[in-house]
LUMDOGU-189194 format. One record per residue (C-alpha): x, y, z; residue number from 1; residue in one letter. Coordinates in nm, 3 decimals. Layout:
N
c1, c2, c3, n, res
X, Y, Z, NUM, a;
...
***
This chain:
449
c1, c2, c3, n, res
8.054, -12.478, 2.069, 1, x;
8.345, -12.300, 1.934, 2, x;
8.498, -11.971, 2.138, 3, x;
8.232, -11.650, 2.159, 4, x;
8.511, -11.426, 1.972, 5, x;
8.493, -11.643, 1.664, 6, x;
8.103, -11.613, 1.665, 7, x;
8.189, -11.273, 1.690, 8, x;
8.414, -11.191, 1.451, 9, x;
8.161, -11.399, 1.224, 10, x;
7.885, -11.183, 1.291, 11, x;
8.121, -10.892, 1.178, 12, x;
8.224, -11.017, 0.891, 13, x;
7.850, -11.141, 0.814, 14, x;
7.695, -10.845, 0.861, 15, x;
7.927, -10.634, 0.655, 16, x;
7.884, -10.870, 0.362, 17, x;
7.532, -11.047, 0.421, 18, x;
7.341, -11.026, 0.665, 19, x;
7.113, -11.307, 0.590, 20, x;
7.405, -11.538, 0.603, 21, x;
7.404, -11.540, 0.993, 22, x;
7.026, -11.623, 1.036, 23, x;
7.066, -12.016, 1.022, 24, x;
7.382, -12.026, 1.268, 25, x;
7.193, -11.790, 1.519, 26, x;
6.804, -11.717, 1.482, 27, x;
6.742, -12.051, 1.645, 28, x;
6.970, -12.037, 1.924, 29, x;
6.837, -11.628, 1.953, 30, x;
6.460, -11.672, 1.956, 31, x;
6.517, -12.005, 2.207, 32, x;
6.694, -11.808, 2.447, 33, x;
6.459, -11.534, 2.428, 34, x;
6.170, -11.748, 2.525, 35, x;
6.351, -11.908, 2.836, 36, x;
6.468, -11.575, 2.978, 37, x;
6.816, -11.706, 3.074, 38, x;
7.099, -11.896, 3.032, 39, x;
7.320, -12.121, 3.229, 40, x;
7.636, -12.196, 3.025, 41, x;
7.851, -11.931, 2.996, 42, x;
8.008, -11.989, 2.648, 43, x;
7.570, -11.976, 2.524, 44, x;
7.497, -11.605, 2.734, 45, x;
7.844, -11.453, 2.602, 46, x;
7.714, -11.536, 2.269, 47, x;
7.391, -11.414, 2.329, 48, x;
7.441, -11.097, 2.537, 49, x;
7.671, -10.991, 2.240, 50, x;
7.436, -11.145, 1.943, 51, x;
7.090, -11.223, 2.025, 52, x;
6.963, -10.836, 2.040, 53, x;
7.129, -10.790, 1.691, 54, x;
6.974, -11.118, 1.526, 55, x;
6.622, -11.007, 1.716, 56, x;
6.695, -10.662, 1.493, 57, x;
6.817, -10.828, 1.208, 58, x;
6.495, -11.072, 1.129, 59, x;
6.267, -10.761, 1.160, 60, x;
6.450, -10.532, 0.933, 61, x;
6.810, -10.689, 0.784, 62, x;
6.934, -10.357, 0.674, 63, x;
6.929, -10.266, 1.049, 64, x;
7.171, -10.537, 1.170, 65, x;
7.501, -10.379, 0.960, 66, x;
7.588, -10.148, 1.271, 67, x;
7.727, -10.368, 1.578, 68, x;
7.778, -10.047, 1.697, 69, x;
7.504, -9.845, 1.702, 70, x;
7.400, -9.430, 1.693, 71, x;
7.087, -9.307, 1.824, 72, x;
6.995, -9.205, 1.478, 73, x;
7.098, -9.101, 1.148, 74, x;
7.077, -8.740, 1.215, 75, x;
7.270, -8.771, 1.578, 76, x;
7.582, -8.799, 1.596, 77, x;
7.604, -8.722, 2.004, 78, x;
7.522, -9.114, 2.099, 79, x;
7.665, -9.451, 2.042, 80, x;
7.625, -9.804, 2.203, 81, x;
7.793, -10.126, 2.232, 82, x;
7.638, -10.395, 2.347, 83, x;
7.968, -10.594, 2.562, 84, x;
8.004, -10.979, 2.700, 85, x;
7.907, -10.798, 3.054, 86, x;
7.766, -10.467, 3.014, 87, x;
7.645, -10.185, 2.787, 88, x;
7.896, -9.910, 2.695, 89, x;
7.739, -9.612, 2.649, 90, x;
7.902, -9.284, 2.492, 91, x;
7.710, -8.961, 2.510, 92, x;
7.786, -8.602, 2.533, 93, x;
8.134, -8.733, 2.517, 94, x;
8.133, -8.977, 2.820, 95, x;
8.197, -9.312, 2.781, 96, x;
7.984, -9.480, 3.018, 97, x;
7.930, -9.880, 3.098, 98, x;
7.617, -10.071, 3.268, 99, x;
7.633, -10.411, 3.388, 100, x;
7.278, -10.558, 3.291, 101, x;
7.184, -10.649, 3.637, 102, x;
7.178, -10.275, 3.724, 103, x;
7.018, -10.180, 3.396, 104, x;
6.724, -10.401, 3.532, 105, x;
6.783, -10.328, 3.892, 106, x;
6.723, -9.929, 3.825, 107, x;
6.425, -9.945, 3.640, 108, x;
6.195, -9.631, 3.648, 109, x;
5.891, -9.854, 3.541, 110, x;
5.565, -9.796, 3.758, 111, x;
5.590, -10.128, 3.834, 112, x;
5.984, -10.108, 3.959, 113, x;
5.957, -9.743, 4.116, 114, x;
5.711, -9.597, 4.294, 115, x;
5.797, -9.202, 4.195, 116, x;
5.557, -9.074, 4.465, 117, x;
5.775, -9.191, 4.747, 118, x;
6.117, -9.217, 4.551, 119, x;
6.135, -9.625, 4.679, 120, x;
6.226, -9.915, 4.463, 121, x;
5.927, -10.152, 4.425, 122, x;
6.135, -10.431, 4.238, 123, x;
6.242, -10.736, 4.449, 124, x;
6.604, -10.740, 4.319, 125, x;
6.703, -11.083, 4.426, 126, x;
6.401, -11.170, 4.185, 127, x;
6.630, -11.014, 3.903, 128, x;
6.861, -11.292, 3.766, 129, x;
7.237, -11.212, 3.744, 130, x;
7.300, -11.308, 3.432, 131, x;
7.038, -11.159, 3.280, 132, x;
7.025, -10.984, 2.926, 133, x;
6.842, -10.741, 2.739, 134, x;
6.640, -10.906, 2.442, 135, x;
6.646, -10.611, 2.274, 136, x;
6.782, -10.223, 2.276, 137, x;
6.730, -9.940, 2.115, 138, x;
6.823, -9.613, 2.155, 139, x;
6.675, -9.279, 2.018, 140, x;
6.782, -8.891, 2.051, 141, x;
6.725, -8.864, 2.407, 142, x;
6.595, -9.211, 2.556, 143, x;
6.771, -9.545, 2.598, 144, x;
6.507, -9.887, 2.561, 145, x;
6.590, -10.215, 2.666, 146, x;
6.301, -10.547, 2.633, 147, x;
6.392, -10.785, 2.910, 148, x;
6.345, -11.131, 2.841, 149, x;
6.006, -11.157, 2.974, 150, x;
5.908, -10.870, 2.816, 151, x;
5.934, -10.575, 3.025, 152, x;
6.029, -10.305, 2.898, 153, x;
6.281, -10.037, 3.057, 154, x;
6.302, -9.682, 2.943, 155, x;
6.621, -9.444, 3.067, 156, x;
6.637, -9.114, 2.984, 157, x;
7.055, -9.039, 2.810, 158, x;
7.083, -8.743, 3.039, 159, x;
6.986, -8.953, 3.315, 160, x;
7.209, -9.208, 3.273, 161, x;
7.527, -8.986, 3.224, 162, x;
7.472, -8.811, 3.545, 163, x;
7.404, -9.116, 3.753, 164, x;
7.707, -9.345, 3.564, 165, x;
8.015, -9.426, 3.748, 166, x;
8.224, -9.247, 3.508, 167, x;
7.972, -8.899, 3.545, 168, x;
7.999, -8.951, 3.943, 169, x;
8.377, -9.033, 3.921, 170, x;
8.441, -8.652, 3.742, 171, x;
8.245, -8.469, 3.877, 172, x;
8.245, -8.352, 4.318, 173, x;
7.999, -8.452, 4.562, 174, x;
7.980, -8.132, 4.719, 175, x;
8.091, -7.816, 4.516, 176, x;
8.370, -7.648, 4.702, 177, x;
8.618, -7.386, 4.725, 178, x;
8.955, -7.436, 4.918, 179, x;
9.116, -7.145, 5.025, 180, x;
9.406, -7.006, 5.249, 181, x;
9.390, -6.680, 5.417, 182, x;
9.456, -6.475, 5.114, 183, x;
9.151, -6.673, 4.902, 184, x;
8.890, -6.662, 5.177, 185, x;
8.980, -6.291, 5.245, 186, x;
8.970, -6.187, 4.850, 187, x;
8.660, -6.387, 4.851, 188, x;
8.469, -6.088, 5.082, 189, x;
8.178, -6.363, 5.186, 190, x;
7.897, -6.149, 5.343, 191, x;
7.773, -6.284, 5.679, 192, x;
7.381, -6.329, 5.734, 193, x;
7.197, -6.073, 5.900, 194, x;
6.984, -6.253, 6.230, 195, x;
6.667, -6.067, 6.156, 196, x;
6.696, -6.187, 5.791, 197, x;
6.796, -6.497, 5.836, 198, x;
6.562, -6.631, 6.057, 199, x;
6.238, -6.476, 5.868, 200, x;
6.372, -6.538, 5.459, 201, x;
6.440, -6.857, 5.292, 202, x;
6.638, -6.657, 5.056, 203, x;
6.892, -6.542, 5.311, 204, x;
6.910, -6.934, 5.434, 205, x;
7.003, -7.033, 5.061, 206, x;
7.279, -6.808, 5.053, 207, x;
7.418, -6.855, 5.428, 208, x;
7.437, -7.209, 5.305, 209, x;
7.579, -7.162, 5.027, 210, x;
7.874, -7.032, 5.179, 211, x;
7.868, -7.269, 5.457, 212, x;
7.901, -7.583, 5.149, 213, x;
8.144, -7.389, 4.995, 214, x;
8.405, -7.237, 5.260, 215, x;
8.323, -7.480, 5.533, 216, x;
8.228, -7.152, 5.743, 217, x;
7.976, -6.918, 5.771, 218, x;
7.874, -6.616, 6.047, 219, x;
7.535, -6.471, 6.136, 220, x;
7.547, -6.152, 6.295, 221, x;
7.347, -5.912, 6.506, 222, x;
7.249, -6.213, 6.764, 223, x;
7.121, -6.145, 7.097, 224, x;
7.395, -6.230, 7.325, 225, x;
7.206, -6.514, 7.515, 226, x;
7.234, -6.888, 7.505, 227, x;
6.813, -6.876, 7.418, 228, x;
6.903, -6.677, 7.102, 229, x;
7.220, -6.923, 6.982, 230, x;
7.042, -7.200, 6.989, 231, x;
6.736, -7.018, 6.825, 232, x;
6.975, -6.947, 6.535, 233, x;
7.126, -7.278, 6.495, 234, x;
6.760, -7.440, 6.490, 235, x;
6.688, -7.266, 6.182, 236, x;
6.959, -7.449, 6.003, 237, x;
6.960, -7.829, 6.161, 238, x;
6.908, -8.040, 6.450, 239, x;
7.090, -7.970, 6.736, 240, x;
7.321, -8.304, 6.851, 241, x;
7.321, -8.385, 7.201, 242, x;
7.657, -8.528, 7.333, 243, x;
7.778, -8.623, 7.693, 244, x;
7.871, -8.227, 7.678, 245, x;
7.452, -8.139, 7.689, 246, x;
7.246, -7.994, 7.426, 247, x;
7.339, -7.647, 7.465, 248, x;
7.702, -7.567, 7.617, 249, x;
7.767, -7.290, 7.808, 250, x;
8.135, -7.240, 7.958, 251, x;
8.416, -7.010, 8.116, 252, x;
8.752, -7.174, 8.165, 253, x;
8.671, -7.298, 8.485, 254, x;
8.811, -7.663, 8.402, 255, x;
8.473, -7.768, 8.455, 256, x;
8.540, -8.050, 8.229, 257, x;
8.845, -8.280, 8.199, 258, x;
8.875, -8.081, 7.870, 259, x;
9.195, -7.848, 7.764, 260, x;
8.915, -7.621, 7.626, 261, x;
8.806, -7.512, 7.971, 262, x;
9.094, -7.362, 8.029, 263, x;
9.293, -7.004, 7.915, 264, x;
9.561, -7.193, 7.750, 265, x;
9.614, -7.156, 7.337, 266, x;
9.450, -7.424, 7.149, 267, x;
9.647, -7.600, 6.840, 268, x;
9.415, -7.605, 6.548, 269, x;
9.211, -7.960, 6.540, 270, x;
8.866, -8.118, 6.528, 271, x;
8.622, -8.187, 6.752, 272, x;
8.492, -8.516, 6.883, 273, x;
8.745, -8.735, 6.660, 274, x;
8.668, -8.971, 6.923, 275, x;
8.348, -9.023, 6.809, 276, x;
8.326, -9.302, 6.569, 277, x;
8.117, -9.054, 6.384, 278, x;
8.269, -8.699, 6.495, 279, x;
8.044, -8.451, 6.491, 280, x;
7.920, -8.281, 6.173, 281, x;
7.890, -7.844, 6.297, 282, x;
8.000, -7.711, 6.530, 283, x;
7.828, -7.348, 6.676, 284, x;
8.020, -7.094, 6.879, 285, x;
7.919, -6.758, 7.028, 286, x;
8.120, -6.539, 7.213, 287, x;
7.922, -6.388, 7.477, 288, x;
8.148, -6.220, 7.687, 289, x;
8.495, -6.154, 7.739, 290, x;
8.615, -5.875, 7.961, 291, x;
8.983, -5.934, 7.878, 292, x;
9.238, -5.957, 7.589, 293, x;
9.350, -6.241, 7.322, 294, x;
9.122, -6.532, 7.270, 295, x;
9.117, -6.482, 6.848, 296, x;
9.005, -6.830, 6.721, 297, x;
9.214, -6.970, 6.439, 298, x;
9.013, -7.117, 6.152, 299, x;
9.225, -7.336, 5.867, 300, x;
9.083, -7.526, 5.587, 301, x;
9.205, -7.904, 5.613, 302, x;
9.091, -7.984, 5.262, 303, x;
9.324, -7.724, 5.156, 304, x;
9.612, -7.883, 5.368, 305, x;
9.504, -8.220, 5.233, 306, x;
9.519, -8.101, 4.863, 307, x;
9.882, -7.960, 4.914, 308, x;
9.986, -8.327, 5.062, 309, x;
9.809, -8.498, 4.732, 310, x;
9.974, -8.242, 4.497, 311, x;
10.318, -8.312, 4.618, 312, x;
10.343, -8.624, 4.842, 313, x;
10.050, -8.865, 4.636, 314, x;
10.181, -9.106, 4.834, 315, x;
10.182, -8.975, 5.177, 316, x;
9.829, -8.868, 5.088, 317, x;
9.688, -9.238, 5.056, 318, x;
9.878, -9.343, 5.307, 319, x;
9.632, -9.070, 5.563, 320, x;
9.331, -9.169, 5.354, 321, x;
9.388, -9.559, 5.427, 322, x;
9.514, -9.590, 5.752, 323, x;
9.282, -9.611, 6.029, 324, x;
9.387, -9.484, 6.371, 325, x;
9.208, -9.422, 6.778, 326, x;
9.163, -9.127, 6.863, 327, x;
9.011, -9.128, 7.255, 328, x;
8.845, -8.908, 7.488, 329, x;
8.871, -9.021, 7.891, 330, x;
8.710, -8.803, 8.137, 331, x;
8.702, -8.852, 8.521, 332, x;
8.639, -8.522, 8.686, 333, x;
8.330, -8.449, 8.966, 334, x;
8.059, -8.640, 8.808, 335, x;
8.160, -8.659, 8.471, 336, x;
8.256, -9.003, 8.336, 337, x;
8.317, -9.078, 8.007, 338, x;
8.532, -9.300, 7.754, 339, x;
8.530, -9.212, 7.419, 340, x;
8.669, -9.415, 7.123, 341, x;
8.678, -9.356, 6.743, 342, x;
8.877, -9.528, 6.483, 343, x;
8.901, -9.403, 6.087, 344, x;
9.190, -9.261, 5.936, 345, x;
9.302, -8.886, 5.855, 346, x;
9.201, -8.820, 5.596, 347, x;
8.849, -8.991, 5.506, 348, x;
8.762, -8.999, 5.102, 349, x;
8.533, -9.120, 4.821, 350, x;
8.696, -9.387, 4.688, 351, x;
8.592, -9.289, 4.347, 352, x;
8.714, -8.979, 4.275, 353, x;
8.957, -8.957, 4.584, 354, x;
8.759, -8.637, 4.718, 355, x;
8.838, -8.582, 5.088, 356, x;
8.521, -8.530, 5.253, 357, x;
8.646, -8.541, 5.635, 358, x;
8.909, -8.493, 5.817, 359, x;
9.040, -8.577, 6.164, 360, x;
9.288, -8.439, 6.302, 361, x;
9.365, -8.389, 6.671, 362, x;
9.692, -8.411, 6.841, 363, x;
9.526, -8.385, 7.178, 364, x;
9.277, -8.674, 7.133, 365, x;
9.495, -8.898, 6.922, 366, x;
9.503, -9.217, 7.139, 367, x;
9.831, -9.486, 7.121, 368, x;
9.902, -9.604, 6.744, 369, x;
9.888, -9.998, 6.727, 370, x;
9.640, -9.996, 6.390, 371, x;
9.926, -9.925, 6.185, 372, x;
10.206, -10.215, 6.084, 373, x;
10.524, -10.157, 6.208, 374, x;
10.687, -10.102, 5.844, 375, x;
10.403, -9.861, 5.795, 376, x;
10.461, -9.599, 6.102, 377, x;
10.752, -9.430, 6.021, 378, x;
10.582, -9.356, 5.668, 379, x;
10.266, -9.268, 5.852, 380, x;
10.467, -9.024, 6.102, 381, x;
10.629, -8.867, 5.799, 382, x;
10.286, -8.837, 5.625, 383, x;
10.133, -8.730, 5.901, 384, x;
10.388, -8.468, 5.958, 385, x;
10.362, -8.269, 5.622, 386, x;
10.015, -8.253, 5.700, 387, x;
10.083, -8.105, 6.008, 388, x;
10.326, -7.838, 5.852, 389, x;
10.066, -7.757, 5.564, 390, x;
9.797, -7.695, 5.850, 391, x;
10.025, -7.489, 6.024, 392, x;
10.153, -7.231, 5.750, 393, x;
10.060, -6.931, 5.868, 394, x;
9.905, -6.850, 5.539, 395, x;
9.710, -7.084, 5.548, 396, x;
9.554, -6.935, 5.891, 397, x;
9.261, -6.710, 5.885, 398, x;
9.234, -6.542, 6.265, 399, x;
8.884, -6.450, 6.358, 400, x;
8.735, -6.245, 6.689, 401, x;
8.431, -6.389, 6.808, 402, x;
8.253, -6.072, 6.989, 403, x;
7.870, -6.110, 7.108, 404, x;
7.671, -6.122, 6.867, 405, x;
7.890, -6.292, 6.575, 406, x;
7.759, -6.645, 6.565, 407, x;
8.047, -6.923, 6.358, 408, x;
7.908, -7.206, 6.223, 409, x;
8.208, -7.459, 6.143, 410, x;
8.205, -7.796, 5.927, 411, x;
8.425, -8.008, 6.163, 412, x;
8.450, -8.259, 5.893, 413, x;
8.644, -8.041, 5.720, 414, x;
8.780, -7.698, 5.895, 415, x;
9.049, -7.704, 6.194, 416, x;
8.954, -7.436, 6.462, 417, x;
9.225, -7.341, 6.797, 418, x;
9.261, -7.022, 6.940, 419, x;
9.494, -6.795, 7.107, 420, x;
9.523, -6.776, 7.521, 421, x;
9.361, -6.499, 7.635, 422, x;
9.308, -6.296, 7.991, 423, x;
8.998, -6.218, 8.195, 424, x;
8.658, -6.375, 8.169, 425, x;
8.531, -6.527, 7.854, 426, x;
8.212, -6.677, 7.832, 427, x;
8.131, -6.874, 7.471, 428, x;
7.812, -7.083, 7.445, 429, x;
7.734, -7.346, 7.165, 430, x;
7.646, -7.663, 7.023, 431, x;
7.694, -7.952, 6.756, 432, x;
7.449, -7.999, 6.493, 433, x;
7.361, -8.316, 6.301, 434, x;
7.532, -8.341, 5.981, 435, x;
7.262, -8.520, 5.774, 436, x;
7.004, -8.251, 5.912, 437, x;
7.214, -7.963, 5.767, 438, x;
7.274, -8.096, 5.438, 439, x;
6.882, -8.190, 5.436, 440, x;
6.811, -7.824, 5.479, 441, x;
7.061, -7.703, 5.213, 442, x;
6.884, -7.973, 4.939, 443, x;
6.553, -7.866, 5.057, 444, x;
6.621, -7.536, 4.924, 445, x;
6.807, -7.600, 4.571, 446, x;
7.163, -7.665, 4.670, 447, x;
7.383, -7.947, 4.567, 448, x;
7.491, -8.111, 4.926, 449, x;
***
């Protein structure tokens, strides 16, 4: 069988002449394939992937088969098609997609392949062969139609398609953001909720998370200054997460805990839990009391650090984003016993796009380095350490008093929180929500999450 190009090339050169000139070389071979479904040598499905849709075309109407590549119709100009040795290329509102076959088939929206009432995939996808192709496709203004080999047929809406391609995901972010320093967040003038509101309007919910998705933080204010009332608040938004520190925490700086937090002493901006293998998604905090001075907490956007390092250092960047290291938690103090290990690098991102969507950075927590290659760890150090210098610019700080009352929710995925030392008694109470639950809440009501 001679090469799939020169069939190929043949077929172009046919079908700009003659199209009827092709129909003995290929209607056989077409229509036989067709029947069966599939095709075991490679050299036969190239040809066929690329061919057999346009013969199918050509012996119902020849005139038809003079476009290898293909519009939606005459009066559109807004869609084209390819049909490729591997895939479909798609280009539509001027994004040039591609779909291997398998997941053309795979996706199906069919009643029989997707049961739309529970959003599940009926199809048995090992039952799908992998080097399967469509026996025909069409495509009109809005809707893209492919004829399986046994004669199912798939429909995809264009628009659908473009927003659930590779290339659409690959442009666009998962979660619509803002990064901001001091000066942005401040110009920005985000209102906090109001408690009564908030707890009794789903409208006042939308917007608190709304700025929560896209600042990372967000206050409700005019709480009663009781643990029962905190974790009243933070049940309207999510789930609370239990830990080994209890659902609800309620501390002074007693050193109740074998944690640095339980003391008076400043705290360096960092996350929480990194030594979780899955840290900890929100994090709550109320002020409620402090009969004293100092004690500001220290808020600072580590997407906004992270974006610095890509713009200047691309390489230091990638070198956080790929690196995994420990980060540990060991507690022996009165009856509290715990060790705590989680491993993932920095700076955690979607490989697609490169968009950071967690960070983990903690200088207390971070355990001994032996992930890392030794010709890697000086480059990690230095990468590590312009990080550390972005995070620290003190414009890049945005100080905050937490006074009863004022209730900070934080994304400790993404924003660093410390605080200044501070005199007298302080009493803060809290929690850690679930991630997932959050994010559930904010789709539930509209919001891309």
């Amino acid at each position: 069988m001679e090469p799939v190009t020169h069939r190929v090339n043949m077929f172009r050169k046919s079908v700009n002449s003659e199209p009827s000139c092709i129909m003995p070389v290929y209607q056989k071979e077409a229509e036989a394939s067709t029947r069966t479904g599939r095709l075991t040598d490679r050299s036969h499905r190239q040809s066929y992937c690329i061919l057999a849709p346009l013969v199918s075309r050509l012996i119902r109407t020849q005139n038809e088969a003079r476009y290898w590549q293909c519009t939606a119709a005459p009066q559109s100009t807004s869609c084209h098609w390819q049909l490729q040795e591997e895939c479909l290329e798609l280009s539509y509102g001027g994004l040039v997609m591609h779909f291997d076959y398998v997941w053309l088939r795979d996706h199906c929206r069919s009643a029989s392949c997707y049961n739309s009432k529970t959003n599940q995939r009926n199809l048995d996808t090992s039952h799908v062969e992998l080097n399967i192709c469509p026996a025909n496709t069409r495509v009109d203004d809005e809707n893209l139609f492919l004829t399986w080999p046994d004669g199912h047929v798939t429909k995809y809406n264009l628009s659908w398609l473009a927003q659930n391609s590779y290339e659409g995901l690959k442009q666009s972010a998962m979660q619509p953001r803002i990064i901001w320093n001091s000066d942005i967040y401040a110009n920005a003038k985000v209102s906090p909720a109001n408690w009564d509101k908030f707890m009794t309007c789903d409208d006042e919910l939308k917007k608190f998370l709304r700025n929560f998705l896209l600042y990372g933080i967000a206050f409700v204010e005019g709480v009663p200054p009781t643990v029962e009332a905190t974790e009243t608040v933070t049940q309207r938004v999510s789930l609370i997460r239990e830990t080994m520190y209890g659902k609800m925490w309620n501390f002074t700086s007693d050193f109740s805990r074998g944690d640095t937090a339980y003391t008076k002493l400043a705290l360096d901006r960092h996350t929480d839990t990194s030594y979780f293998q899955e840290p900890c998604g929100i994090q709550v905090f109320h002020c409620l009391k402090h009969e004293g001075t100092g004690g500001r907490t220290l808020l600072v956007d580590g997407f906004y650090s992270a974006d610095q390092v890509l713009q200047k250092t691309p390489d230091n960047f990638e070198l956080l984003a790929r690196v995994p290291i420990k980060h540990e938690y060991i507690e022996n103090v009165s009856d509290h016993r715990n060790h705590m290990i989680g491993i993932g690098p920095v700076l955690n991102v979607y490989p697609w796009n490169n968009e950071v969507y967690m960070i983990r950075y903690n200088n207390y927590d971070r355990a001994v380095i032996n992930t890392i290659p030794h010709d890697d760890v000086n480059r990690w150090y230095v990468a590590h350490r312009q990080l550390t210098t972005e995070l620290r610019k003190p414009e890049n700080e945005l100080w905050v008093k937490l006074k009863p009352g004022k209730v900070l929710f934080i994304d400790n995925w993404r924003v660093l929180h410390g605080r200044e030392s501070f005199t007298g008694l302080r009493q803060l109470c809290g929690c850690y929500l679930t991630r997932d639950d959050v994010l559930n809440t904010a789709r539930s009501l509209g919001l891309q999450a």
